[in-house]
N, CA and C atoms of all chains as a GROMACS GRO file, in nm:
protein
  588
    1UNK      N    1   0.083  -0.121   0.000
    1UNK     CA    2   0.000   0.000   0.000
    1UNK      C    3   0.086   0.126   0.000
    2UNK      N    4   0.189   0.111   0.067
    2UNK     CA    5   0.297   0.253   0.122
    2UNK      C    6   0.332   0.279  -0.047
    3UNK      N    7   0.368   0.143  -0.083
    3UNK     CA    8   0.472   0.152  -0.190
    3UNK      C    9   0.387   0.258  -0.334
    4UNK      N   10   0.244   0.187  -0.367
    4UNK     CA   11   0.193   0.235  -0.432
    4UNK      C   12   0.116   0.374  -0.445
    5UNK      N   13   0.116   0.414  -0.270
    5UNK     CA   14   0.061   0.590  -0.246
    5UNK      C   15   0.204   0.657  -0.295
    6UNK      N   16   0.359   0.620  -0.230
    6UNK     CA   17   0.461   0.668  -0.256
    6UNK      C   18   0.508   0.689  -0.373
    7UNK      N   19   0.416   0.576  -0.496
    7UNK     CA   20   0.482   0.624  -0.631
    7UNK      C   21   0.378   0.692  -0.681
    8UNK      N   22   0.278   0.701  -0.664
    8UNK     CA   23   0.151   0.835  -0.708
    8UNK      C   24   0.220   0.948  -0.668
    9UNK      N   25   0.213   0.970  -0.560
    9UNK     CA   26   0.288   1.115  -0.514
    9UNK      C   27   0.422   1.109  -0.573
   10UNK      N   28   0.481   1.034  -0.573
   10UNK     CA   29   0.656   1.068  -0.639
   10UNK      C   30   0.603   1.094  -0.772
   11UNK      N   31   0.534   1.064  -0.849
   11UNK     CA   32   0.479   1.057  -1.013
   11UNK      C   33   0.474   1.217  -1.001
   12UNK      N   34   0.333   1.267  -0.932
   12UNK     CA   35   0.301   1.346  -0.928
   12UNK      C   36   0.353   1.494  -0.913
   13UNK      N   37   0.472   1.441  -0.820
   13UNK     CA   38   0.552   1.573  -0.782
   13UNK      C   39   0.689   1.600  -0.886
   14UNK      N   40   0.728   1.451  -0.931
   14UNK     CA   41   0.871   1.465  -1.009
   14UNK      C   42   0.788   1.525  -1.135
   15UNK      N   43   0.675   1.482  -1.198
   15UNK     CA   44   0.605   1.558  -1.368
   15UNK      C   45   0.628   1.659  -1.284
   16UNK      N   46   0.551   1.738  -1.234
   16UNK     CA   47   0.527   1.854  -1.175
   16UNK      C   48   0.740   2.001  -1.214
   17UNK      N   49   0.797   1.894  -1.168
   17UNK     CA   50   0.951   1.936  -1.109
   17UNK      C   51   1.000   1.936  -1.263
   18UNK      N   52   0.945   1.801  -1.271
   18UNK     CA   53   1.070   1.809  -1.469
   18UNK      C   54   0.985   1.824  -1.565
   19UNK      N   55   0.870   1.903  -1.539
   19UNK     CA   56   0.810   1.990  -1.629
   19UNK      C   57   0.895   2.122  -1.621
   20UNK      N   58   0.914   2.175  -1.505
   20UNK     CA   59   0.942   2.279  -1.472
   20UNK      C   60   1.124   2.287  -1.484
   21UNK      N   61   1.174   2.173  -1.482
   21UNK     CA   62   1.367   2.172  -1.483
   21UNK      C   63   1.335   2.158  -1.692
   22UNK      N   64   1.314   2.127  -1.712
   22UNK     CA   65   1.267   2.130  -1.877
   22UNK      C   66   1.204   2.270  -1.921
   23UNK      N   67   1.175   2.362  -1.857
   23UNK     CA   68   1.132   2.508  -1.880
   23UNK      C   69   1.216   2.617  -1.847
   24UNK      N   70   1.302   2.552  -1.789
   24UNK     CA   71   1.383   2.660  -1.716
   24UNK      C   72   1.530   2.648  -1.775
   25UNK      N   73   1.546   2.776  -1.796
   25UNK     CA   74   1.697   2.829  -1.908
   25UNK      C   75   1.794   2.830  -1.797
   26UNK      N   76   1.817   2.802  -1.666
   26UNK     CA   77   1.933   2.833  -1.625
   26UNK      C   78   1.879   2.733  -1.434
   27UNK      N   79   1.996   2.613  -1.437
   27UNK     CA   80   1.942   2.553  -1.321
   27UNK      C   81   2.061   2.582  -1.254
   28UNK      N   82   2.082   2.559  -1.077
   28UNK     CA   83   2.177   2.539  -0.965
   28UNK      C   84   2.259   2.412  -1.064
   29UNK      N   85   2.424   2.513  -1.049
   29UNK     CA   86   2.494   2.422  -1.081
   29UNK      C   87   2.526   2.375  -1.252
   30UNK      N   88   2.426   2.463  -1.345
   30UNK     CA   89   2.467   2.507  -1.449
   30UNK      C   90   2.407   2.352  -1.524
   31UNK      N   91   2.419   2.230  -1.501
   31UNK     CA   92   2.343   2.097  -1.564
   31UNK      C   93   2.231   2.072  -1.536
   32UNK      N   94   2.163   2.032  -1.615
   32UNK     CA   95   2.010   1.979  -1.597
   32UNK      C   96   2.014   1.838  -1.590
   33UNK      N   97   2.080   1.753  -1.671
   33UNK     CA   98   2.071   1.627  -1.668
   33UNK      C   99   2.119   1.569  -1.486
   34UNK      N  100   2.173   1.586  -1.404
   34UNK     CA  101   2.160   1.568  -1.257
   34UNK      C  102   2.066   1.601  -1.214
   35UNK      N  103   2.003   1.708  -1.218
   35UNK     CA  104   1.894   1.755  -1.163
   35UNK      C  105   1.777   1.654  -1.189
   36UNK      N  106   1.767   1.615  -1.335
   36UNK     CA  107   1.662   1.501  -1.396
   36UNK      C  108   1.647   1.372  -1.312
   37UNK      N  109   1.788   1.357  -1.278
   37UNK     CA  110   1.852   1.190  -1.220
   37UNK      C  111   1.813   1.226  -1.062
   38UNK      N  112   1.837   1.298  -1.033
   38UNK     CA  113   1.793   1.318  -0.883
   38UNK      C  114   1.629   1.331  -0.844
   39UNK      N  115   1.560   1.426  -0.906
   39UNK     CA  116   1.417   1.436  -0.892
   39UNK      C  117   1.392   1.299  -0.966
   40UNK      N  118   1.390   1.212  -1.028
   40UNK     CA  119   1.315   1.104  -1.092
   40UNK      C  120   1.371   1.020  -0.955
   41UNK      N  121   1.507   1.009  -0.936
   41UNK     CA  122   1.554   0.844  -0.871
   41UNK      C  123   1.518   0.878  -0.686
   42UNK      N  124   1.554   0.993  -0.645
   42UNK     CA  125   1.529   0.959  -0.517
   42UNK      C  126   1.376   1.071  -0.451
   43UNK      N  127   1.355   0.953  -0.447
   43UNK     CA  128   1.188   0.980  -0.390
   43UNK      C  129   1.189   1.078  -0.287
   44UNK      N  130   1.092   1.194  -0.278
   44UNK     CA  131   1.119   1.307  -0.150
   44UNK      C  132   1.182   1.383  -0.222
   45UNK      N  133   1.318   1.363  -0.115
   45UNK     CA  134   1.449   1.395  -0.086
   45UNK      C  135   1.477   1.442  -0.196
   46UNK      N  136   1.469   1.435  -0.289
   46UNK     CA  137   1.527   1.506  -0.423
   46UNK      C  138   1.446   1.586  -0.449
   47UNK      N  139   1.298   1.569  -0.427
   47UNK     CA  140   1.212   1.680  -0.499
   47UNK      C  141   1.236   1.814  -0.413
   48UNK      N  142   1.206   1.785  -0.259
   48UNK     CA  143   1.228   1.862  -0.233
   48UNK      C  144   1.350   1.936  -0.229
   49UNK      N  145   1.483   1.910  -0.273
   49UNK     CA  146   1.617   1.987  -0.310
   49UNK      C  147   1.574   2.056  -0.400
   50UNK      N  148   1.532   2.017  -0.496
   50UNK     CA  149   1.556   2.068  -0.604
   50UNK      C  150   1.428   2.189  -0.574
   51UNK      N  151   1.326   2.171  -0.485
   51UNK     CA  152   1.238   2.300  -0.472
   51UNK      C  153   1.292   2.411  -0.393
   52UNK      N  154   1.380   2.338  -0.336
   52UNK     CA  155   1.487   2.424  -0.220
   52UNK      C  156   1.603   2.520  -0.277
   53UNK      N  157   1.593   2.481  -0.384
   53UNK     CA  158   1.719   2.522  -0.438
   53UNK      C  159   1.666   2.606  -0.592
   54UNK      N  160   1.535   2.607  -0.642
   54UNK     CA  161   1.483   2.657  -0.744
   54UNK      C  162   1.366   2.742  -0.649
   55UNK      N  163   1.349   2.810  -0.628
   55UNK     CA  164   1.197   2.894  -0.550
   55UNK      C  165   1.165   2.957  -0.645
   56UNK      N  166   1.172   2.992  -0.751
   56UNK     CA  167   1.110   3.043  -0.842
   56UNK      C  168   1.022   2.947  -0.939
   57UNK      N  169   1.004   2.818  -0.922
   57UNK     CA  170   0.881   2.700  -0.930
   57UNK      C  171   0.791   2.737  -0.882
   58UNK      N  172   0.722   2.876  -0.769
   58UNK     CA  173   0.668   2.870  -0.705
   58UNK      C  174   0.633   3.029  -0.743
   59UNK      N  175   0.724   3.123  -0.800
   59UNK     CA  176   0.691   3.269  -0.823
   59UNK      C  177   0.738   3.323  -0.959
   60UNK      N  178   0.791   3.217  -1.077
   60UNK     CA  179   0.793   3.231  -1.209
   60UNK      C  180   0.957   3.277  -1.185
   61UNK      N  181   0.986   3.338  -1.307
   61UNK     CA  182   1.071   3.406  -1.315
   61UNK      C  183   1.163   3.547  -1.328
   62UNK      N  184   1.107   3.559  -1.212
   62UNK     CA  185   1.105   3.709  -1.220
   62UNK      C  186   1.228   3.796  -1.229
   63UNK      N  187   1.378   3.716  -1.193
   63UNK     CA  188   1.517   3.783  -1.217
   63UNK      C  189   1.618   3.718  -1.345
   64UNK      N  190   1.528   3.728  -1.458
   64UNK     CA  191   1.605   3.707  -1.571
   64UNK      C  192   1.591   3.815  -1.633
   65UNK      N  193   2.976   4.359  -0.744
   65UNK     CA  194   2.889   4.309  -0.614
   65UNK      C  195   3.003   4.188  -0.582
   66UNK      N  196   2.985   4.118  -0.500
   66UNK     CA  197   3.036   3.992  -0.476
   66UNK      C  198   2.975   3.888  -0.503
   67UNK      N  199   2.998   3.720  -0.479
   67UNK     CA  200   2.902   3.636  -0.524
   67UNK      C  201   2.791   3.626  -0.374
   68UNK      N  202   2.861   3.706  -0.246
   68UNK     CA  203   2.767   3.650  -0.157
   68UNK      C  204   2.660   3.758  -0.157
   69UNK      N  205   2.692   3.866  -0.210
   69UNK     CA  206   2.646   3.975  -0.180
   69UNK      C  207   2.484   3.917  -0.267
   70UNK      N  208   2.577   3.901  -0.384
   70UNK     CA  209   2.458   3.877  -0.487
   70UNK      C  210   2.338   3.795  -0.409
   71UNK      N  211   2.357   3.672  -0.392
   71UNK     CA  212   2.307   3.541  -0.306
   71UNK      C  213   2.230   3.603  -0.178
   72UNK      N  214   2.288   3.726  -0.137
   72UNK     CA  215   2.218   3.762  -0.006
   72UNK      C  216   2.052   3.852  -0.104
   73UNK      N  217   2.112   3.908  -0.160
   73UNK     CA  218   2.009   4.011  -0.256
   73UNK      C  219   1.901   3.921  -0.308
   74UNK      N  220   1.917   3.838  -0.383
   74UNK     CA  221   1.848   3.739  -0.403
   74UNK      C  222   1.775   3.689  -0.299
   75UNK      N  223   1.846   3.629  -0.219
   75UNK     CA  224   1.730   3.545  -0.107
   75UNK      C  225   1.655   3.649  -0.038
   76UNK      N  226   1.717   3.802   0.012
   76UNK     CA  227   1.612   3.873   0.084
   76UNK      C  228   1.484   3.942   0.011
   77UNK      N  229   1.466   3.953  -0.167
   77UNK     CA  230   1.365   3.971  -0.231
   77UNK      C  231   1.240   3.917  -0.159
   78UNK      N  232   1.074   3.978  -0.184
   78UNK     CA  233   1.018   3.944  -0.120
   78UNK      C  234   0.986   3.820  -0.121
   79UNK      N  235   0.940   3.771  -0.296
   79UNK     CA  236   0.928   3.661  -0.304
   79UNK      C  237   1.021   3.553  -0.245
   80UNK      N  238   1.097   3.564  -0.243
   80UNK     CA  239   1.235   3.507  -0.184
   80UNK      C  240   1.193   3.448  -0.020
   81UNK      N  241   1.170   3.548   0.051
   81UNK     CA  242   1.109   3.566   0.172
   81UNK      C  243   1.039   3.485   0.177
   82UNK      N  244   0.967   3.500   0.096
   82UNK     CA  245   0.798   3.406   0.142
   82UNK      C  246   0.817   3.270   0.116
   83UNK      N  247   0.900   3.240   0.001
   83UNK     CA  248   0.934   3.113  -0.028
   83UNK      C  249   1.010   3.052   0.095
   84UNK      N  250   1.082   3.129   0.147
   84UNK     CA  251   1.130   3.076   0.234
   84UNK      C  252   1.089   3.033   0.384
   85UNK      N  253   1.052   3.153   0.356
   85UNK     CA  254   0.924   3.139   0.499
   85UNK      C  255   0.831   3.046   0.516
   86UNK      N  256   0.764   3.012   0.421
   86UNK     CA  257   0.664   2.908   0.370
   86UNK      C  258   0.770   2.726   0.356
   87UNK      N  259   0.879   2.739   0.378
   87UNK     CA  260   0.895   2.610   0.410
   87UNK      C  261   0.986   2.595   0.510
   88UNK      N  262   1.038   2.706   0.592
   88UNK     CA  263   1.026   2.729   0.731
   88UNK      C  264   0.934   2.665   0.836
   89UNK      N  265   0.827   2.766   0.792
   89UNK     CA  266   0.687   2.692   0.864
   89UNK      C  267   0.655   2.521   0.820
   90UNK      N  268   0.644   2.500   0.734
   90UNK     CA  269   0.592   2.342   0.695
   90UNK      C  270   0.730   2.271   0.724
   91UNK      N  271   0.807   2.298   0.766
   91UNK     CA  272   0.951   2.207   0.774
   91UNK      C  273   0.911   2.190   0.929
   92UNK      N  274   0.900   2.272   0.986
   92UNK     CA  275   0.859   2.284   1.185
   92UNK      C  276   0.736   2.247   1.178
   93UNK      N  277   0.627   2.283   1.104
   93UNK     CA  278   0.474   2.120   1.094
   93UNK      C  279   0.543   2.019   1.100
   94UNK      N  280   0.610   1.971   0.997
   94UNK     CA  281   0.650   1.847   0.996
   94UNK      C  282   0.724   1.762   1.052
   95UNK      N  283   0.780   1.885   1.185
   95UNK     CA  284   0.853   1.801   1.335
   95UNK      C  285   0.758   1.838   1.403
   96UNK      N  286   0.657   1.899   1.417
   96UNK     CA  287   0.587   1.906   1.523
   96UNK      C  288   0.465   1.774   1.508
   97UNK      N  289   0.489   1.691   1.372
   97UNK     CA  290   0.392   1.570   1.335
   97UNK      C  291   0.410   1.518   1.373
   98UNK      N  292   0.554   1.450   1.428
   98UNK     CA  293   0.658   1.350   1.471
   98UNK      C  294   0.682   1.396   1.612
   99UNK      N  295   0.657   1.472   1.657
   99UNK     CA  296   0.723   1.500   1.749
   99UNK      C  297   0.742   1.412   1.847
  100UNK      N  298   0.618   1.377   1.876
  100UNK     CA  299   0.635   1.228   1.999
  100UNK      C  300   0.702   1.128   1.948
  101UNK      N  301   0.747   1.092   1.798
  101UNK     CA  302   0.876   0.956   1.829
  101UNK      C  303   0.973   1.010   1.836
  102UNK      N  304   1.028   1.154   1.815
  102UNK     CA  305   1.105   1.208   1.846
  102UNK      C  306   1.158   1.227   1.955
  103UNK      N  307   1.089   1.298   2.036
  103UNK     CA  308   1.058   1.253   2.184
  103UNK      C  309   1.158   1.117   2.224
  104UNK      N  310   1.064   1.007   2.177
  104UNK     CA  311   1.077   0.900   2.220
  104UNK      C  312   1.249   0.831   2.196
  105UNK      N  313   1.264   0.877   2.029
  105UNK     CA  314   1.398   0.832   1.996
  105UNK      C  315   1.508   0.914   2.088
  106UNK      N  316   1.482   1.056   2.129
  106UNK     CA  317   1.593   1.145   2.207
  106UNK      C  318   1.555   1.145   2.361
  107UNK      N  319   1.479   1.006   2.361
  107UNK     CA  320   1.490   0.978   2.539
  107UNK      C  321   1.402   1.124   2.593
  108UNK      N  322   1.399   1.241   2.577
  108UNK     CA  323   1.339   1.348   2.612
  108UNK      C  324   1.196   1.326   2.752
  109UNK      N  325   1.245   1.277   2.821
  109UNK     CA  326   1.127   1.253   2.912
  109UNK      C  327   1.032   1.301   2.965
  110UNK      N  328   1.050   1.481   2.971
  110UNK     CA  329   1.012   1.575   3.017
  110UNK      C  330   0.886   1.631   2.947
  111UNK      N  331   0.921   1.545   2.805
  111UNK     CA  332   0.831   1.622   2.678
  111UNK      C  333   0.711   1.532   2.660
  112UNK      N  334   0.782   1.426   2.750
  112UNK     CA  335   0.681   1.313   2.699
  112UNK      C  336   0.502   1.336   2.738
  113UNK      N  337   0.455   1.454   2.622
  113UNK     CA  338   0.337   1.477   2.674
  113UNK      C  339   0.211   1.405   2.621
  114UNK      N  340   0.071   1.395   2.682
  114UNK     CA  341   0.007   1.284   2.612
  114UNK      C  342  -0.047   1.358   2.449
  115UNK      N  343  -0.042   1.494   2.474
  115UNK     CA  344  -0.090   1.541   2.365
  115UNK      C  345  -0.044   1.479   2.210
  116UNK      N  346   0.066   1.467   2.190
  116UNK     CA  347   0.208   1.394   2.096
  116UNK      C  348   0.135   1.266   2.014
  117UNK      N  349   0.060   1.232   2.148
  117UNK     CA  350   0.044   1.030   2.122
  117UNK      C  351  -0.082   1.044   2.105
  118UNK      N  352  -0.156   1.131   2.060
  118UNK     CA  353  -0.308   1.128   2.073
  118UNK      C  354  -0.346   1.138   1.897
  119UNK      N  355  -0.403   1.112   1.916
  119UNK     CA  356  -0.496   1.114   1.751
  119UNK      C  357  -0.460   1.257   1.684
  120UNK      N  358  -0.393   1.208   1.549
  120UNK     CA  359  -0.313   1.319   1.488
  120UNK      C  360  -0.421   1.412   1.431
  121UNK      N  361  -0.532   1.429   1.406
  121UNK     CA  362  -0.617   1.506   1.339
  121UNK      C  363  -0.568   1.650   1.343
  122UNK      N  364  -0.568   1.697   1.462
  122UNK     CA  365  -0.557   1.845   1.528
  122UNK      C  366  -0.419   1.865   1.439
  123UNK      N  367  -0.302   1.777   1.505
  123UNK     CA  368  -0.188   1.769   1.428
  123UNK      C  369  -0.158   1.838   1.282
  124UNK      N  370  -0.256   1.777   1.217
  124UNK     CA  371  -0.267   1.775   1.062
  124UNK      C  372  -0.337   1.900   1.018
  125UNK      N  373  -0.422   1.975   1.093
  125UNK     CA  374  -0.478   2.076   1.063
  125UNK      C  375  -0.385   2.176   1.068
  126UNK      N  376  -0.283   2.180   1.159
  126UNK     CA  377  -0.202   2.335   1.110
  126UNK      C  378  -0.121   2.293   1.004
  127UNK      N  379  -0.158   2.213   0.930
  127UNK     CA  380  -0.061   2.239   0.782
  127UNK      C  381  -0.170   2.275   0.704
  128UNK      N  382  -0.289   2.327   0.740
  128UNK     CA  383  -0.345   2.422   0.684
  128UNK      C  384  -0.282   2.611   0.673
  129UNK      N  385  -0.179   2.586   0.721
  129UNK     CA  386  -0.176   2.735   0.749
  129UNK      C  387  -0.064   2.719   0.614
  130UNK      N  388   0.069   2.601   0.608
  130UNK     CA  389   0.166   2.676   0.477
  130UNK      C  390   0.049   2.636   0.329
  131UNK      N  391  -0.044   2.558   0.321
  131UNK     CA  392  -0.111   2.508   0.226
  131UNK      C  393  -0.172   2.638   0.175
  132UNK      N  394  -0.289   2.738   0.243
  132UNK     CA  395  -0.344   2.819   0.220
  132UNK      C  396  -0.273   2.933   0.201
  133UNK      N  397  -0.122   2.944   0.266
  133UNK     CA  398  -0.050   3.022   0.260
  133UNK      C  399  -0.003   3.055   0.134
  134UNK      N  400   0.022   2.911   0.089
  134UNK     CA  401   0.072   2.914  -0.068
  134UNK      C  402   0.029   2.920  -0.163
  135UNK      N  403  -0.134   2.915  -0.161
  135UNK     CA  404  -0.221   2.952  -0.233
  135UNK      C  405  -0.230   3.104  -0.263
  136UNK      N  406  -0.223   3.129  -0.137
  136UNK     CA  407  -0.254   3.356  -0.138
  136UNK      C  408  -0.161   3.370  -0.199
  137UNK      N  409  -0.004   3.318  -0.179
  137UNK     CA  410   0.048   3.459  -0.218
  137UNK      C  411   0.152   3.382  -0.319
  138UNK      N  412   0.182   3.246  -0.384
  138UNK     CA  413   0.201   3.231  -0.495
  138UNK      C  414   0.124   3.164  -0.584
  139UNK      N  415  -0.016   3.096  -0.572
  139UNK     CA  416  -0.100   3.038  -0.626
  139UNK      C  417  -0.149   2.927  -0.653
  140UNK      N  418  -0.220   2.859  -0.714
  140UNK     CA  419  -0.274   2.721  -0.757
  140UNK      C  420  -0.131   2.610  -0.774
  141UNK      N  421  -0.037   2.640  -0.886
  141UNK     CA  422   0.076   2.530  -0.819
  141UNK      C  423   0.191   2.507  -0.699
  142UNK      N  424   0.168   2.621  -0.659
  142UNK     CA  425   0.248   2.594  -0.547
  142UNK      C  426   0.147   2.496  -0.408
  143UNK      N  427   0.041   2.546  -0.470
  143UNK     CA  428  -0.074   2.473  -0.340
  143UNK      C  429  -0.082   2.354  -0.362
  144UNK      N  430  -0.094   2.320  -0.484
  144UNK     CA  431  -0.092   2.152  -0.503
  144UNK      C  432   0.057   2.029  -0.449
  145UNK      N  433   0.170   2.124  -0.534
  145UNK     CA  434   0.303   2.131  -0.437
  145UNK      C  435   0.310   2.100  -0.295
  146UNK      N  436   0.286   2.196  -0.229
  146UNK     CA  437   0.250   2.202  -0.069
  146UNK      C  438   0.176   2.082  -0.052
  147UNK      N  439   0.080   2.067  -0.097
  147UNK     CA  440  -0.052   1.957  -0.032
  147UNK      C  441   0.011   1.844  -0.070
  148UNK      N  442   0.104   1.781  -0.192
  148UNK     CA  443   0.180   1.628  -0.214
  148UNK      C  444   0.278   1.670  -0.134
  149UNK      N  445   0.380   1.714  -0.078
  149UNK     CA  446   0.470   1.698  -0.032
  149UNK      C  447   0.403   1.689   0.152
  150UNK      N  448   0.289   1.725   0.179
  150UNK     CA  449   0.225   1.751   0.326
  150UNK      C  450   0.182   1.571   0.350
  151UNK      N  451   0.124   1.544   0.210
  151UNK     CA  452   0.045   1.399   0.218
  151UNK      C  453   0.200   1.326   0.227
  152UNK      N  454   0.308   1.347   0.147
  152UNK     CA  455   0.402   1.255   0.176
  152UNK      C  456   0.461   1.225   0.325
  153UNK      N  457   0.443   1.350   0.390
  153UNK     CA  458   0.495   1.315   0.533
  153UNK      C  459   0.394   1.297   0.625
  154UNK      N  460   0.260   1.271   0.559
  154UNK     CA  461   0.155   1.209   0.695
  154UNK      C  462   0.153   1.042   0.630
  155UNK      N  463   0.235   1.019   0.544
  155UNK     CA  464   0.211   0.878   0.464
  155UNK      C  465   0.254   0.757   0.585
  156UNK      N  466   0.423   0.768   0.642
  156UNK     CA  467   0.439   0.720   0.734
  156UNK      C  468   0.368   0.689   0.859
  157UNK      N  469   0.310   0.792   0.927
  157UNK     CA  470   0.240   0.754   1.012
  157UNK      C  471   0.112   0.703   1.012
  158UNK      N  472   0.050   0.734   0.871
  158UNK     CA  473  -0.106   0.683   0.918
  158UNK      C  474  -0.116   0.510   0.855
  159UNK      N  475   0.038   0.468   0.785
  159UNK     CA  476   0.048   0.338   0.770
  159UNK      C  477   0.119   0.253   0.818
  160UNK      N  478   0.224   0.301   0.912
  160UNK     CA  479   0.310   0.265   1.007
  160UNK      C  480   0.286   0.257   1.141
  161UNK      N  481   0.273   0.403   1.223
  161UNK     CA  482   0.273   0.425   1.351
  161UNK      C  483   0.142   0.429   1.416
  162UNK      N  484   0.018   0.482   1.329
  162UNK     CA  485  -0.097   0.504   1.420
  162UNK      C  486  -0.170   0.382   1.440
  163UNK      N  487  -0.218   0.406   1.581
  163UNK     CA  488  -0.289   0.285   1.626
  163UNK      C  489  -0.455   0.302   1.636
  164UNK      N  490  -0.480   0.447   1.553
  164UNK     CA  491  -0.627   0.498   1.581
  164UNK      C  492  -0.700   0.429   1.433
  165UNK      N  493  -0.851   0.395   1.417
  165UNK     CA  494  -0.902   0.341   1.285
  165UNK      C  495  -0.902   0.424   1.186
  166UNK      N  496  -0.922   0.385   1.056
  166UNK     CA  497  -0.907   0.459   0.958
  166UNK      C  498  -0.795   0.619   0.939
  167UNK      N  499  -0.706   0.551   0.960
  167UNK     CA  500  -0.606   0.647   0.963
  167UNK      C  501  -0.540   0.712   0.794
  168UNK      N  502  -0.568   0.569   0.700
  168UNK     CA  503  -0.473   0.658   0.587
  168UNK      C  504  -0.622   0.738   0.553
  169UNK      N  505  -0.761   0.680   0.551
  169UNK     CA  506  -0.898   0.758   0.512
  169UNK      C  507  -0.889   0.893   0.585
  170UNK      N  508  -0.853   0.903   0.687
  170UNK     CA  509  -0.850   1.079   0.748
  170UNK      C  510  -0.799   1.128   0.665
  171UNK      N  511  -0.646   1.063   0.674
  171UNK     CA  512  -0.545   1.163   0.603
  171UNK      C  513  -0.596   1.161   0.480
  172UNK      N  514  -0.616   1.120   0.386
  172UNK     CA  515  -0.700   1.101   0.248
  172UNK      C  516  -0.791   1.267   0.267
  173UNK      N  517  -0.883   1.198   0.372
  173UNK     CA  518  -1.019   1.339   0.345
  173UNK      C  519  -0.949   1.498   0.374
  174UNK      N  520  -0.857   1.418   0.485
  174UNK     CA  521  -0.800   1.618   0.507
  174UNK      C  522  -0.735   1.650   0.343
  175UNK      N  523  -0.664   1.573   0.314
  175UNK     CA  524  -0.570   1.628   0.188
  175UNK      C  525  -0.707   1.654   0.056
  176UNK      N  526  -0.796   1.614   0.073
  176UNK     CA  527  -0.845   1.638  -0.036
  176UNK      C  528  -0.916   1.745  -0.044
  177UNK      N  529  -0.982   1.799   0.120
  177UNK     CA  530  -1.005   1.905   0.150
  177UNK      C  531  -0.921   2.002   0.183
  178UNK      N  532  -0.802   2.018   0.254
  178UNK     CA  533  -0.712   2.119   0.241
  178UNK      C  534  -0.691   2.123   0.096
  179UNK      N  535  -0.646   2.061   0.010
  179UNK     CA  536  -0.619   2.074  -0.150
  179UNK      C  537  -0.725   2.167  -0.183
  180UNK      N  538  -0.828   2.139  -0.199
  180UNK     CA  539  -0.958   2.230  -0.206
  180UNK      C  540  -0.926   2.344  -0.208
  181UNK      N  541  -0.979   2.334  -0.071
  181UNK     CA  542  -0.935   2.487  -0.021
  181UNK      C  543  -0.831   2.579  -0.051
  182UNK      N  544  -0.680   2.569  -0.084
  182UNK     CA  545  -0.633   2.592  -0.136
  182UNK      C  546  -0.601   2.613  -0.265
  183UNK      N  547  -0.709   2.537  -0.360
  183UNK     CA  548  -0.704   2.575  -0.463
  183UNK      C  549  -0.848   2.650  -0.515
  184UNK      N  550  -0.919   2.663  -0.400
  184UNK     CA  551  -1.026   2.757  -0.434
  184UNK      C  552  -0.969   2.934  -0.346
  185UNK      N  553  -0.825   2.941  -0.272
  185UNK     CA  554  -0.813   3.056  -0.280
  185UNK      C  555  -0.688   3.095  -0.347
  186UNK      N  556  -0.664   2.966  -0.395
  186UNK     CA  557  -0.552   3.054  -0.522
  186UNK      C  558  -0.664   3.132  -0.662
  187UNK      N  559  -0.747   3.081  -0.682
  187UNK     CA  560  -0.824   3.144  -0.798
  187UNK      C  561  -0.901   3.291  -0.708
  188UNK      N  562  -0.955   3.229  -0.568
  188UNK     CA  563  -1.031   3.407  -0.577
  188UNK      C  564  -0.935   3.489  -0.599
  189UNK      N  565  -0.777   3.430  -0.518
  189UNK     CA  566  -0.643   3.553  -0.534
  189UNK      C  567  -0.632   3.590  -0.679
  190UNK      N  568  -0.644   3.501  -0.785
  190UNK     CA  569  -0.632   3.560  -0.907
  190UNK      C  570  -0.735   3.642  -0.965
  191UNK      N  571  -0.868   3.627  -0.915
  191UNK     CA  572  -0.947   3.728  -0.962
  191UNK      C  573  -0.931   3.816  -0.915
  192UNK      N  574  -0.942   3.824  -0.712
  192UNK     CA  575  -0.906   3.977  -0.692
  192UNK      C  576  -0.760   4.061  -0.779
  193UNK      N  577  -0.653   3.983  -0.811
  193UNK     CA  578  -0.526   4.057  -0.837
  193UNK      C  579  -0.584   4.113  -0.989
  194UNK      N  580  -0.678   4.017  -1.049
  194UNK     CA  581  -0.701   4.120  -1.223
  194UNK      C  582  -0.804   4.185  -1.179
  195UNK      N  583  -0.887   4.181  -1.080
  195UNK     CA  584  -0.985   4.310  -1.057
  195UNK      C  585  -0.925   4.414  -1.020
  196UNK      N  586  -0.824   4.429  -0.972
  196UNK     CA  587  -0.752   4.576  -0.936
  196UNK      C  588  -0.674   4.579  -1.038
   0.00000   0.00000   0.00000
């Protein structure tokens, strides 16, 4: 049961993230392809880095 | 400028702020969810209050405050955001630790109603912001 709520929500939040690392011209750390490997492979813990570390997922882009 | 200078400029913007602020608060929900095995794992004896061990409902309701929060003041995806990452950390306990009935069905109804809610005041926020 854990396993299958945990991959709905991981589904849900990584589209959500690498919709948004796929829209965005300039990520932490200058590569996207890590960023991809991290939000897809580790469940959570990655999504939330990568929201930690991008806050403009949340208020567009307002300093380009 | 410098590079920290820059980095400081950046993070104190408002938006900046709020983003930050907003998972400030839901980072301290989400020890105050746990708090009693916490408690329990750091021996803390003093803390050991019954409130902790009691039926998480109440618990779960102040993560109404970063959910709606994130609705007002950055909108509809950040609320949905907020509400999967809120359900991911009530996932553990209501299939692991709680000993009360229907525990993942609570958590189920709150998330579907905080979600709600939050996404019915990210839209009034967008109408009031194009009505002015």
């Amino acid at each position: 049961m854990l396993i299958i709520l945990a991959a709905i929500l991981h589904l849900v939040l990584a589209g959500m993230l690498l919709e948004d690392l796929s829209n965005r011209e300039r990520v932490l750390g200058g590569k996207k392809v890590p960023w991809g490997i991290v939000i897809s492979l580790v469940v959570f813990a990655g999504s939330l880095l990568y929201l930690l570390c991008h806050p403009r997922i949340f208020y567009g882009s307002d300093d380009k | 400028m410098s590079g920290f200078q820059k980095a400081l400029a950046k993070l104190t913007r408002p938006n900046a702020l709020n983003f930050y602020l907003l998972f400030f608060v839901w980072s301290a929900l989400s020890l105050f969810y746990y708090f009693g095995e916490i408690v329990d794992l750091a021996g803390w004896d003093a803390l050991r209050w019954e409130f902790f061990y009691s039926v998480h409902d109440v618990h779960r309701l102040v993560f109404l405050i970063p959910i709606i929060y994130a609705a007002y003041v950055f909108g509809f995806k950040a609320s949905i955001i907020i509400s999967v990452i809120s359900l991911m950390v009530f996932l553990p306990r209501a299939l692991f630790i709680s000993a009360y009935p229907n525990a993942l069905a609570r958590m189920l109804i709150f998330i579907l109603i905080s979600g709600s809610l939050g996404c019915l005041v990210a839209v009034l926020r967008r109408a009031q912001k194009q009505a002015h």
